[in-house]
C-alpha positions in Angstrom: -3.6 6.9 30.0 -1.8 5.2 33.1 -0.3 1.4 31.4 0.5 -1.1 33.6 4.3 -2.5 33.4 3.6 -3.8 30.1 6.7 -4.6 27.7 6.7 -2.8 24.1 8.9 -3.2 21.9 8.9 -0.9 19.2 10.4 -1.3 16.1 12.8 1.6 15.8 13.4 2.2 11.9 15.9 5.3 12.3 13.5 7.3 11.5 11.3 10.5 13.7 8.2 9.0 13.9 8.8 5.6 15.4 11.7 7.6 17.7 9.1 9.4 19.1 6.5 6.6 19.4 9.1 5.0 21.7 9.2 8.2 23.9 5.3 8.5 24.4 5.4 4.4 25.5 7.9 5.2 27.8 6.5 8.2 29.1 2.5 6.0 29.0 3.9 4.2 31.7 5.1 0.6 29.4 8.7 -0.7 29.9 10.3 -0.1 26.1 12.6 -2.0 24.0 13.9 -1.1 20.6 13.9 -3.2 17.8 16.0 -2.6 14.5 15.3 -4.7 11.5 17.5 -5.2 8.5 15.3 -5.8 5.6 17.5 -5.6 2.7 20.9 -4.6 1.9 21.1 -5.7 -2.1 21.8 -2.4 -3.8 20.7 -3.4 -7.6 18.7 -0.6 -8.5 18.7 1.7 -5.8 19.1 5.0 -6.2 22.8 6.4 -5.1 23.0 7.0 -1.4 18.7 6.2 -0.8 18.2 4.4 2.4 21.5 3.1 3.8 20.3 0.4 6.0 23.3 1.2 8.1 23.2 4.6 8.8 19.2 4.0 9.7 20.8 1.6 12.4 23.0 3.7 13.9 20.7 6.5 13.8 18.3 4.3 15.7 21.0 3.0 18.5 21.5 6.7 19.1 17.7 7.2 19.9 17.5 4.0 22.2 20.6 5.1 24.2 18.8 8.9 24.1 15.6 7.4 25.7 17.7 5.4 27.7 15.7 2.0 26.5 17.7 -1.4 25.4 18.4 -1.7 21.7 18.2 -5.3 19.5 19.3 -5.8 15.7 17.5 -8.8 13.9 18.3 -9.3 10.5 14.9 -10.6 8.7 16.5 -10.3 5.0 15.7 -13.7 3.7 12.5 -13.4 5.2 11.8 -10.1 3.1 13.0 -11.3 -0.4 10.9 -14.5 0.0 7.7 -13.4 0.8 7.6 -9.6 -0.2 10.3 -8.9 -2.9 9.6 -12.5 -4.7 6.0 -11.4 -4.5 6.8 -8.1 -6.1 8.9 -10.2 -9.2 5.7 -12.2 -9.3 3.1 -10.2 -9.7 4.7 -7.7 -11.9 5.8 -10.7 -14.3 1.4 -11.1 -14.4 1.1 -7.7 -15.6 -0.1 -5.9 -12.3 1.7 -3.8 -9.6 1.7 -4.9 -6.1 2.2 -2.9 -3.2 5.1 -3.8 -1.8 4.1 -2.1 1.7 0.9 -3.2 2.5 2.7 -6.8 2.5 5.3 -5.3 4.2 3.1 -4.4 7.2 1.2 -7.9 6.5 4.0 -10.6 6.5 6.9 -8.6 7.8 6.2 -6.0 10.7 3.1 -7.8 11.9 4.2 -11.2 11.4 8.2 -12.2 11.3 8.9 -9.0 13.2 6.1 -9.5 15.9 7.3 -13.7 16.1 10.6 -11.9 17.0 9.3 -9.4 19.2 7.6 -12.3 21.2 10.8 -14.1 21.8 12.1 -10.4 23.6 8.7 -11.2 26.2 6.9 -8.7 24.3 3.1 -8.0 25.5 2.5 -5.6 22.6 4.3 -4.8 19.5 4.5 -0.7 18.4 5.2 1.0 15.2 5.2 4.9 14.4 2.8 4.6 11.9 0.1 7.0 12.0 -3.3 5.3 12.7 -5.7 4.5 16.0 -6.5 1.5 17.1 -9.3 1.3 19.5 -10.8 -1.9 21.5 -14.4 -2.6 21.4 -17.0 -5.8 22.5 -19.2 -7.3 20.3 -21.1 -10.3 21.0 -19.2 -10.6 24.6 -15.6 -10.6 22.0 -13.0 -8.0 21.8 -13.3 -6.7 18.5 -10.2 -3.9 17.1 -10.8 -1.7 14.9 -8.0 -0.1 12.7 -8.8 4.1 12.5 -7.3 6.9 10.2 -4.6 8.6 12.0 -6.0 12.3 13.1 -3.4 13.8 11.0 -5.1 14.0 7.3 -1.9 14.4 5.3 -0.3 11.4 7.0 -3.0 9.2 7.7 -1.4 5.5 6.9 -3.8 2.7 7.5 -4.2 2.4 4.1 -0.9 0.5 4.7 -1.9 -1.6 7.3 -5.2 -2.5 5.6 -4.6 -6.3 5.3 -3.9 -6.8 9.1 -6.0 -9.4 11.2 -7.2 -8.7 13.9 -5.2 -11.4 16.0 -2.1 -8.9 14.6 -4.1 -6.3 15.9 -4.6 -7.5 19.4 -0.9 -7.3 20.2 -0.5 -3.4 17.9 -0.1 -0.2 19.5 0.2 3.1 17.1 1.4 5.6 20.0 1.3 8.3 17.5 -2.0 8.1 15.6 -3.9 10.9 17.3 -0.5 13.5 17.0 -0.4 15.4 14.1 3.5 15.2 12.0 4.5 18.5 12.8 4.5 18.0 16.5 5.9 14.7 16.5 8.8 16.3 14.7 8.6 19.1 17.4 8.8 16.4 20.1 12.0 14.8 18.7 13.5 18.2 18.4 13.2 19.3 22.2 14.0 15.7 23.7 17.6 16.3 21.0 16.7 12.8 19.2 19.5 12.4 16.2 16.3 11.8 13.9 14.1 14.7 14.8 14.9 17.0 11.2 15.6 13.4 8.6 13.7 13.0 5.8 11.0 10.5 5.8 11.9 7.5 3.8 10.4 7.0 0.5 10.0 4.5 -2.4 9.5 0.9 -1.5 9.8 -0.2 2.1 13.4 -1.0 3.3 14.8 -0.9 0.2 14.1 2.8 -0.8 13.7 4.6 -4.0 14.6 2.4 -7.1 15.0 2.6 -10.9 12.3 0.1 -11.2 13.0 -1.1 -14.6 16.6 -1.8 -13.2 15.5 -3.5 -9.9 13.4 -5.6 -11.9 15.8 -7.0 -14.2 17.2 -8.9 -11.7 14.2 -11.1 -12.2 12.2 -10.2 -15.2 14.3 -9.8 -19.1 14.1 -7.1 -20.9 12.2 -7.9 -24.1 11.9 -4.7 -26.6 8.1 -4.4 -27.4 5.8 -2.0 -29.7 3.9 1.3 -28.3 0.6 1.9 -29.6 -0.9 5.6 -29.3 -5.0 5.2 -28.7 -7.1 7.8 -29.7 -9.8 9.3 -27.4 -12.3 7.9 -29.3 -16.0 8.5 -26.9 -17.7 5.6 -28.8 -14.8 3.5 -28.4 -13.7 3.6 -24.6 -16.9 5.0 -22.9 -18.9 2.2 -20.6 -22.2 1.6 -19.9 -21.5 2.9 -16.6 -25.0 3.7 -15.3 -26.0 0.0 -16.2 -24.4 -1.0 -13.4 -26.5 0.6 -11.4 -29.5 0.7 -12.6 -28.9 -3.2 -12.8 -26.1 -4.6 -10.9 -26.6 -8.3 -12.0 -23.7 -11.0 -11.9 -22.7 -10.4 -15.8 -23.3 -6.7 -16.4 -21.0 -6.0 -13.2 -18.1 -8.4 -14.8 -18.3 -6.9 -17.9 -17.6 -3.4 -16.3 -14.8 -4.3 -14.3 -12.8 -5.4 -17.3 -10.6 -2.9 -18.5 -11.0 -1.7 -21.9 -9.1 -4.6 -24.5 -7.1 -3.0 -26.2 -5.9 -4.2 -29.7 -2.9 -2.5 -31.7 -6.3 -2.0 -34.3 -7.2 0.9 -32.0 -4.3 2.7 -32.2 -1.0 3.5 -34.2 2.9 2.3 -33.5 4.8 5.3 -31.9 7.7 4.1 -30.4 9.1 0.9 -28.3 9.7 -0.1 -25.1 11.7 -2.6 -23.4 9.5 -4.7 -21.6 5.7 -4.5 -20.7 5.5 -6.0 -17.5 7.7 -3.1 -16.6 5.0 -0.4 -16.9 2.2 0.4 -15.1 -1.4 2.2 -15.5 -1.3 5.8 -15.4 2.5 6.2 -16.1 3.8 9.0 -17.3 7.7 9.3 -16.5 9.9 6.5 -18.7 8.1 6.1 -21.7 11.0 8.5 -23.5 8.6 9.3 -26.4 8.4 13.0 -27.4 7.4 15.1 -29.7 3.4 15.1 -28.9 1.6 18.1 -27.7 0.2 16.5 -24.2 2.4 14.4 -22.4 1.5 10.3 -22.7 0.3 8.1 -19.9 -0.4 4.4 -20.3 -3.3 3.4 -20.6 -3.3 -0.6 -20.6 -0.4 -3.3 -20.9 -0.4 -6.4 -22.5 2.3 -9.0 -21.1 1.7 -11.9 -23.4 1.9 -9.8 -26.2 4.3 -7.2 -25.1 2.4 -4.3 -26.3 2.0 -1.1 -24.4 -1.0 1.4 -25.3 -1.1 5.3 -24.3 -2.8 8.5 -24.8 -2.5 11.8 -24.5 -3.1 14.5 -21.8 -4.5 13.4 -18.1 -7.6 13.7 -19.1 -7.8 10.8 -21.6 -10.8 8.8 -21.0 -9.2 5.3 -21.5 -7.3 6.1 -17.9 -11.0 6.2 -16.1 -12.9 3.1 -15.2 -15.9 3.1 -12.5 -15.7 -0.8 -11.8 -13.4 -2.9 -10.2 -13.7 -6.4 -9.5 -11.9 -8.6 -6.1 -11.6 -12.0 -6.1 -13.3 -13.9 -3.4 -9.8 -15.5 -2.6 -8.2 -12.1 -2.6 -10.7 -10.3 -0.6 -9.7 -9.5 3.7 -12.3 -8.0 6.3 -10.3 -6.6 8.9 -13.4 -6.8 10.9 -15.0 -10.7 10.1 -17.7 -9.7 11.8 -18.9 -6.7 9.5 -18.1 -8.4 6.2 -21.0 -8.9 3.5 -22.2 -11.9 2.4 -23.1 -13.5 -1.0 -26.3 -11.6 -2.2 -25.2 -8.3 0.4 -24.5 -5.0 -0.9 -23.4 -1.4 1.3 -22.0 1.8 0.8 -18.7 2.5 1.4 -15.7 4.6 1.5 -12.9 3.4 -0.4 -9.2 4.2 -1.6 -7.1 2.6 -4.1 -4.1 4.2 -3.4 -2.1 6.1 -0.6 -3.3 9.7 0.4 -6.3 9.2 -2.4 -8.9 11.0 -1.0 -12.2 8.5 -0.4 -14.2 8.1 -2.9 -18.2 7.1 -2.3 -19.0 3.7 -3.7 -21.6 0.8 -3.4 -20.5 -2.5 -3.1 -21.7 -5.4 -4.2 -21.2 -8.9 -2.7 -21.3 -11.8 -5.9 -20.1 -15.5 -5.6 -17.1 -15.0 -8.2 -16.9 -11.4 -6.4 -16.7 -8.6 -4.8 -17.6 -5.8 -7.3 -17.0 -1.8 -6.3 -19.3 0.3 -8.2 -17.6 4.1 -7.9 -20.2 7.3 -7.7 -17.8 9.0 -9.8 -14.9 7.2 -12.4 -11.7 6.5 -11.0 -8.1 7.2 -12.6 -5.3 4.8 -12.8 -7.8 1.6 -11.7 -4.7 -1.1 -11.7 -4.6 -5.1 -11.0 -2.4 -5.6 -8.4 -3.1 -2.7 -6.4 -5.4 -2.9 -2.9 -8.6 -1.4 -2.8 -9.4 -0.7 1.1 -13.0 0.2 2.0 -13.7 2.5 5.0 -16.5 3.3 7.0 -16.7 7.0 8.7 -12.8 7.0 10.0 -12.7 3.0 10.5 -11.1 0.5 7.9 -13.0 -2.5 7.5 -11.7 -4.5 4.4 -9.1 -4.4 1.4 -8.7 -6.9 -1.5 -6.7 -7.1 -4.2 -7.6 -5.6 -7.7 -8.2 -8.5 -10.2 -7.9 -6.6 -13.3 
C-alpha cells in the first residue's frame, strides 16, 4: 500500500502488538505518533505485580524513541471508572456479567481516546488489535466493514463488536492480516523492549483481579445458601425444537428464559458470600468439596441470594439453545444490513472470546431479537454480548437479556 502523509496515532499500550502496528504505519508511508493511556492505577483487587500501569508506560516510551516517532501520555482514569468500571459494579449488582472490554473498545479507545487523538491532528486512529477493516460503497456511501483478523487463535473483533461505523471511519488495525507469531518476530529483529512480554490478561487496564475482592469495593458481601440441582431430563430439558418448528412471539420468549430455579429443585450444600458475585458456568471459587464431579453454577438468584449448581460439565441445566436481546440493547455494526420487525437470517454467532461460531437463525420480534442455536450452547449468561457474523464479516452484537 503507498499512504499519503496521513497522521496516525496509535495507541501504544506497552505491549508487542500495538509496537509493531506502529512500525508497519510508519513503514505504510503515514507520519506516526504514539499515544499512552492510563486507565487505572487503583490496586484493590489486583493480583500482586499484574499490569503495572507504569512499567507498560515506560516500556511504551522505549518503543516510540526505538521507531523514532513522538510519544504523548493522557491520563483518561476518571473517564474509565465512570463509564466502564461503574458499568461493571452495575451490571454485576443485576445479576449478569458484563464485558468490561468490549466497552472498553466502545466508550474508551474509540471514543475518549480517539476525542484525544483528534486534538494531536489525528486523520486516523490505530490500535494492535487483530482484525481488518475494509472500505466498501453501497448506495453511492462508504460503508466499513469490521473482519476477523487472519490469524484464527487471535482473531479479536469480537471485542470491537459494538463499534459504529463513524468510529470505524477514522480505525486502522495495521496488524489484522499478520499472524501473532510474526508480529512477535517483527519486534524481535527491529530490538523493540516489548518483542518477548506477555500479553496482558484479565480485565482491560486494570489486569487480572480477585473478582470477589474488586467487587467489594462496591457490592457487600452478603452470606447466601448453595443449592445442588439434580440432572433431572424431565426437569431442565426444553421444548427446543418448538422453536423451530414454530418460532412465534411467545414460544421464542419462553425459550430464552433460563431455567427458574427454586431451592425445591435441589438440596442446601454449602454457602457463599454473595450471589451477584458468581457467574454462569463457574467452576473455580465455590470452595465446596467432597463431590465426585467438580460443581459449576448453574443459575443465580440476586434478590434472593441463592446460588444453584451441578455436577460434572456436562450437566444439562448449563445448556440453553435461546437467547433473547432487547431491542434497546441490540447494535448493527453495519445499519444497512440489519433485520427488521418480522425478518429472520442465518447467522454466525459467538458469545464469548475465541468461541468458535456457532450456526444460528435469527429471528427479528418487536420486544426482540431472538437467536435460535443449531446446537445448545454452554454458559448462555445475561450480561454477556452475543455478536453475529456473516462469512469473516461482523455485522451486529447485543447484549444478553437473560
Amino acid at each position: 500500500m503507498t499512504a499519503t502523509k496521513k497522521r496516525v496515532v496509535v495507541g501504544l499500550s506497552g505491549g508487542v502488538d500495538s509496537s509493531v502496528a506502529a512500525y508497519v504505519l510508519k513503514q505504510q508511508g503515514y507520519e506516526v505518533l504514539g499515544l499512552f493511556m492510563k486507565n487505572w492505577h487503583d490496586t484493590t483487587g489486583v493480583l500482586k505485580a499484574d499490569c503495572p500501569w507504569l512499567d507498560d508506560k515506560f516500556d511504551a516510551e522505549a518503543v516510540a524513541r526505538k521507531l523514532d516517532i513522538p510519544f504523548h501520555f493522557v491520563d483518561l482514569s476518571t473517564h474509565y471508572r465512570a463509564r466502564v468500571v461503574d458499568y461493571m459494579f452495575a451490571e454485576y449488582e443485576k445479576g449478569r456479567t458484563p464485558n468490561p472490554d468490549v466497552l472498553c473498545n466502545r466508550e474508551i479507545k474509540f471514543d475518549v481516546f480517539m476525542e484525544e487523538a483528534l486534538k494531536l491532528g489525528a486523520d486516523f486512529v490505530a490500535t494492535g488489535h487483530y482484525c481488518r477493516k475494509e472500505t466498501v460503497e453501497v448506495d453511492g456511501q462508504p460503508v466499513h466493514r469490521l473482519l476477523a483478523g487472519l490469524d484464527p487463535n487471535k482473531d479479536q473483533s469480537y471485542f470491537l463488536c459494538q463499534l459504529s461505523q463513524k468510529q470505524l471511519e477514522k480505525a486502522l488495525f495495521p496488524i489484522g492480516d499478520l499472524q501473532k507469531p510474526e508480529v512477535r518476530r517483527i519486534a524481535g529483529e527491529l530490538k523493540l523492549v516489548t518483542a518477548h512480554k506477555k500479553d496482558s490478561q484479565g480485565i482491560c487496564f486494570v489486569g487480572k483481579v480477585d473478582l470477589p475482592v474488586f467487587l467489594q469495593q462496591k457490592l457487600q458481601a452478603k452470606e447466601g445458601k448453595v443449592f445442588l440441582v439434580e440432572p433431572d431430563a424431565e426437569l431442565l430439558q426444553h421444548s427446543w425444537n418448538e422453536a423451530l418448528e414454530n418460532p412465534g412471539d411467545e414460544v421464542l420468549e419462553q425459550l430464552a428464559q433460563p431455567y427458574p430455579y427454586h431451592p425445591r429443585y435441589g438440596k442446601k450444600i454449602g454457602q457463599h458470600n454473595g450471589a451477584h458475585f458468581y457467574t454462569i458456568g463457574q467452576r473455580k471459587g465455590l470452595n465446596i468439596g467432597g463431590f465426585p464431579e467438580p460443581l459449576f453454577v448453574l443459575g443465580i438468584n440476586v434478590d434472593y441470594n441463592q446460588v444453584y449448581v451441578g455436577m460434572g460439565a456436562e450437566h444439562p441445566g448449563l445448556y440453553r439453545k435461546v437467547l433473547k436481546v432487547k431491542p434497546e440493547e441490540m447494535h448493527w455494526v453495519r445499519p444497512d444490513l440489519a433485520l427488521k420487525v418480522g425478518e429472520e437470517g442465518r447467522y454466525d454467532l459467538r458469545i464469548r472470546y475465541r468461541q468458535p461460531l456457532q450456526g444460528a437463525t435469527v429471528y427479528q420480534r418487536a420486544n426482540g431479537l431472538f437467536v435460535v442455536f443449531d446446537n445448545p450452547q454452554r454458559g448462555i449468561t445475561a450480561g454477556q454480548f452475543a455478536a453475529l457474523y456473516r462469512n469473516d464479516e461482523l455485522l451486529a452484537s447485543g447484549v444478553i437479556n437473560h
